[in-house]
N, C-alpha and C positions, 0 to 999 in steps of 0.2 A: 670427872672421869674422862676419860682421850678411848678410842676405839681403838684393837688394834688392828692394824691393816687398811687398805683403802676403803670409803665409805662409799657404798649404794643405792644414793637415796631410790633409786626406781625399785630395786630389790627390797626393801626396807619399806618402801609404804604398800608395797602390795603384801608382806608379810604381816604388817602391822595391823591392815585391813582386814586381815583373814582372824587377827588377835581377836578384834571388836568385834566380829561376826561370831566367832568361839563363843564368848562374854554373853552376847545376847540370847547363843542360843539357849546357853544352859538356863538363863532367866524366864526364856519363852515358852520353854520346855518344863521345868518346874510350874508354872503359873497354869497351863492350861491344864495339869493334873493334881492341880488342888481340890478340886474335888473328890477322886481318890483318896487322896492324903487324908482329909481331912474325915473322911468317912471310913477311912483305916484305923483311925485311931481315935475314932467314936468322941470327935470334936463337938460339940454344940458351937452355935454360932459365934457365943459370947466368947468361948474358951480359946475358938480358932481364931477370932480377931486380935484377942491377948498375944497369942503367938506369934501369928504375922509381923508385931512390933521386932520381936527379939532378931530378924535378921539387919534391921537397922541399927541396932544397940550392938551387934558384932561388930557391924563394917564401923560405927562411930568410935569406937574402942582401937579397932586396929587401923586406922588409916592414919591418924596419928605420928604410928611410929614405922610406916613404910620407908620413909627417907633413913631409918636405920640400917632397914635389912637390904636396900640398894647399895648404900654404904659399905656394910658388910660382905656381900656376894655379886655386887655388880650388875648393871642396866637387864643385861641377857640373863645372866643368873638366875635372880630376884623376878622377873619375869618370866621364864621358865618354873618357877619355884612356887610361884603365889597364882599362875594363871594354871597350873596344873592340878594343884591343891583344889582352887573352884571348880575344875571340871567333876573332879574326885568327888566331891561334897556333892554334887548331884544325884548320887546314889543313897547318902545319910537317911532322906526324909522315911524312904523306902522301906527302912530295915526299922524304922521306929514303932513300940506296941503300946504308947500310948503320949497324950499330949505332951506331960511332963518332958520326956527322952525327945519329944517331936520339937519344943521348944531347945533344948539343949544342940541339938544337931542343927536348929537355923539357926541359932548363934553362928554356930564353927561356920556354916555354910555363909553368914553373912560378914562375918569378917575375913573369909578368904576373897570372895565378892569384893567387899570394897579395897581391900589393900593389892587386888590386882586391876582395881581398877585406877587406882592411883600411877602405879609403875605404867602401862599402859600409855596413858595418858598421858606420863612425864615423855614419855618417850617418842611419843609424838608429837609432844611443843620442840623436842630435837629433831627432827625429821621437819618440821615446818620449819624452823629457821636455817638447816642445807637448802632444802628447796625454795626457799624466799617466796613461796605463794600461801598461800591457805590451802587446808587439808582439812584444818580439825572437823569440819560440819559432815566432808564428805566419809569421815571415819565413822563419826558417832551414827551418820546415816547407816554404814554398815552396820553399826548395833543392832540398828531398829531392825534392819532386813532380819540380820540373825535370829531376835525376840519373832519375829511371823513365823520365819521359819520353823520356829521351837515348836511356835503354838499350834503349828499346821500338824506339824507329826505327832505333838501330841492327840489333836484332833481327831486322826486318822488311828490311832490306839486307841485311843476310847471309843470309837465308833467301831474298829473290829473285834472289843471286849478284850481288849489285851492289858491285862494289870500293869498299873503304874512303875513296879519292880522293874520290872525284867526289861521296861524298859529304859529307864533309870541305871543298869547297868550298862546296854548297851552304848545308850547314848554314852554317858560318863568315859567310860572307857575308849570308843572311836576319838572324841572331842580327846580329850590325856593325850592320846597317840597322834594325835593330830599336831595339838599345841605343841608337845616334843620337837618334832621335825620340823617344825615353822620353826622354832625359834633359836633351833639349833643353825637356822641359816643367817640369822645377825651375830654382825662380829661378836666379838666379846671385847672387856671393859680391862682397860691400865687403868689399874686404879693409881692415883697419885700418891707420896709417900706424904707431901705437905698438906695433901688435902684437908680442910676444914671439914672434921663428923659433925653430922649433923643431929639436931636434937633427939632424945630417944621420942621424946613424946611430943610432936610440934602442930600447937595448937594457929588457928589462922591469925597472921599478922596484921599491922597495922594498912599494911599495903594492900594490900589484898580485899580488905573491907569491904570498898567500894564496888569494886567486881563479884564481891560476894553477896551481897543486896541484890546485882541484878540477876544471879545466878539465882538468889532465895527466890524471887519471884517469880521464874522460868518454870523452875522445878513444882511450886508452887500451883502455879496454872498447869503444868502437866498432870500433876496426881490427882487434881481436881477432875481433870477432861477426863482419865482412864478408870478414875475410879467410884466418879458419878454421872458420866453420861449414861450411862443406861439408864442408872435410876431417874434419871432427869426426865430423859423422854419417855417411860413408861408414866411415871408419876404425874409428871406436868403437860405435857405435849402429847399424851393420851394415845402414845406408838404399843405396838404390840413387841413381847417380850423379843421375838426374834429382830425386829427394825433395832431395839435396842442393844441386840448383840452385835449386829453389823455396824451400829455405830462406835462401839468401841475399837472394832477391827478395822473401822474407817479413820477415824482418829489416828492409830499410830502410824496408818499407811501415809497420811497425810504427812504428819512428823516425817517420816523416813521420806519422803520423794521431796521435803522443804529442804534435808539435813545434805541429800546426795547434789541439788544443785546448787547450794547455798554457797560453795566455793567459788561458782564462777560469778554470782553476784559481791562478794565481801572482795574479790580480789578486783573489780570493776569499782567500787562504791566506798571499800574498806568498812571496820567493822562497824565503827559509829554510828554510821548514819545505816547499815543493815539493823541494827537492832531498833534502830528508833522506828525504823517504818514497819520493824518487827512488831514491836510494842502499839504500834498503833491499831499493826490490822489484828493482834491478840486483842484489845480492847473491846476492836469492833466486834468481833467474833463472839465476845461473851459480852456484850452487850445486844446481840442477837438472841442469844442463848436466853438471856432473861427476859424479852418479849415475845419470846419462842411459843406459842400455842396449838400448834400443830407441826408432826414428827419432820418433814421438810426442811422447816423453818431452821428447829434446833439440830438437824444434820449441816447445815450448813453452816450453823453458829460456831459447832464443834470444828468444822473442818478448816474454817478461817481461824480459828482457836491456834489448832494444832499448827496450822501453818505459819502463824506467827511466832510462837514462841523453839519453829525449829532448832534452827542457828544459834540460840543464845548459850544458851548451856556450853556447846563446842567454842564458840569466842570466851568466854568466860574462863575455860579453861586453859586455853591461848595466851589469851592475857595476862595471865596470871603465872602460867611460865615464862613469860619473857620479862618478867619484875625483877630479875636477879634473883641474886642467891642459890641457895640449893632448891632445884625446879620441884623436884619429890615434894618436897617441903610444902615448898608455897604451891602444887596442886595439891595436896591432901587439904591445906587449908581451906581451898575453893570447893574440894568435896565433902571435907565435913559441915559445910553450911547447908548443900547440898542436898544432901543425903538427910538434915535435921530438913528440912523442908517440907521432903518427901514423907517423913516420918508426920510431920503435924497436919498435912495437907487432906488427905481422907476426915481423920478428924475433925477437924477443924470445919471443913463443909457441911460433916454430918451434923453438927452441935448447932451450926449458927441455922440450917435446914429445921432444925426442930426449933429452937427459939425461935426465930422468924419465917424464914422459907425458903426454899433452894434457889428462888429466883432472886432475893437479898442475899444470898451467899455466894451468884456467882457475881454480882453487882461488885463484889469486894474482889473477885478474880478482875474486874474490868477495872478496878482503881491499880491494881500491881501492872496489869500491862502497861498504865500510862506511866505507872514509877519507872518500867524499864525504860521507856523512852526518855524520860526525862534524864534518866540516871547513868542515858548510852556513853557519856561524854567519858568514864572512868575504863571504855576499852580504851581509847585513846593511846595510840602506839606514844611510848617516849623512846625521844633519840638516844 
């Protein structure tokens, strides 16, 4: 696809920026009012956990066939189309009276999520290659910003007793009119008459494999870090429930201040050899973590954690758009390994935690960091 009119890249990544910041809030903002949610619709634990799954089983379904509906209505369009849709779907959980409908609505909510997360994304491995520097880390940095911010305001509504609803519409609604006007200020798309359509349903390629490993493993040690440090440190590191809360709010902040400078490092060092020293200090970080005996110790585990596995996820997805082909394509590919990742990574900790013990199961988060390092060689730009 050709833009029409002259291209802005300065225009264009500060619109872009503001896309990712959209993206996270609605997830930061959703997540801090699960608790509501979940007690709206008289979830038990077991029932709500069940659920939780179905917003990755959306996004796994529809990111697939993103690279159609770019096809069909073009970069701006399709973006306009699928990041409006997400905002919208912030409002679903809201209106739901019981699990069944509550599972039904994070479907649609998790496949509008990942198939605007894809478009997104393509769109910034075009905006990094105008601009000939790196972006992606300080983009998905804005994600993270946006997820605090969600969680903030959620924070501040549940602490003034304001029901999940109303504000669930609000947000939904400001973000909609938001994304609108952003994204009405990128050109729009010629689309070409000889262009190559691309698969309805395109599963990741052979290409792409490689950067999808280090990508599994990224994601991997993130859902880990966010969705068992507390329990870590309350359980093993003998922290009181509130240290534990701060540790997960410390966590992401980590992430986001690794993801905001991480440009000026991969464009000094490039991505390679970022990941590798990424993978090492994730290593160390949860190799801390499981000697971790007092709250201190494993705050700091977590924090080297999160700091290393910043970067990787945004090069990954970099990467993976500069492989050729059609970019939608080959980033859906990178995010549906992704996104399966995320999906097995809570699990996965919880299970190996009870067979043996949290501190053996982050022992196996410290062997994926050194995979990433090992495995950094497959960012490797080709000429």
């Amino acid at each position: 696809m050709l833009m029409e009119g002259k291209p802005n890249t300065r225009r264009d990544r500060i619109v872009i920026s503001l896309v990712f910041a959209i993206h996270g809030t609605v997830t930061g903002t959703f997540a801090s009012r699960l608790p509501w949610t979940a007690h709206h619709v008289h979830a038990t634990p077991g029932s709500l956990g069940a659920v939780l799954i179905t917003p990755t089983l959306g996004a796994l379904v529809a990111m697939p066939a993103t690279g159609s509906v770019v096809h069909r209505f073009g970069t701006r369009g399709a973006m306009r189309l699928l990041l409006a849709l997400w905002t919208a779907a912030l409002a679903l959980p809201g209106f739901m009276p019981n699990v069944g409908l509550l599972a039904v609505a994070l479907a649609c909510y998790g496949a509008s999520a990942g198939a605007a997360d894809v478009v997104m994304n393509g769109y910034a491995v075009r905006i990094e290659k105008r601009a000939g520097k790196s972006i992606m880390s300080g983009l998905h940095g804005m994600w993270s910003v946006g997820g605090i911010i969600g969680g903030l305001l959620g924070a501040l509504c549940a602490g003034a007793d304001i029901s999940a609803l109303p504000e669930f519409l609000v947000t939904a609604g400001a973000l909609t009119v938001i994304t609108l006007f952003a994204t009405s200020m990128l050109p729009a798309d010629a689309v070409q008459e000889d262009q190559i359509r691309p698969p309805r349903f395109a599963l990741p390629s052979k290409a792409v494999l490689g950067i999808g490993v280090i990508g599994f493993c990224a994601v991997f040690a993130e859902g880990s870090g966010s969705d068992w440090s507390a329990v870590y440190l309350t359980s093993v590191a003998h922290a009181s429930a509130a240290v534990g809360a701060y540790c997960v709010t410390g966590f992401a902040a980590t992430m986001a201040i690794g993801r905001l400078l991480g440009d000026r490092i991969v464009r000094r060092y490039g991505p390679v050899w970022t990941v590798r020293v990424g993978g090492v200090i994730a290593a160390f970080g949860a190799v801390i973590i499981v000697l971790a005996r007092q709250p201190a110790t494993g705050i700091l585990g977590f924090a080297a954690l999160g700091l290393g596995i910043a970067t990787v996820v945004p090069l990954a997805f970099a990467a993976a758009g500069r492989r050729g082909g059609d970019t939608e394509s080959s980033v859906a590919g990178i995010a549906t390994i992704t996104y399966t990742s995320g999906l097995l990574a809570g699990p996965s900790i919880g299970a190996l935690g009870s067979a043996v013990s949290l501190s053996f199961a982050f022992g196996v988060v410290a062997v994926l960091g050194c995979g990433m390092a090992v495995g950094a060689f497959a960012l490797r730009q080709r000429a």
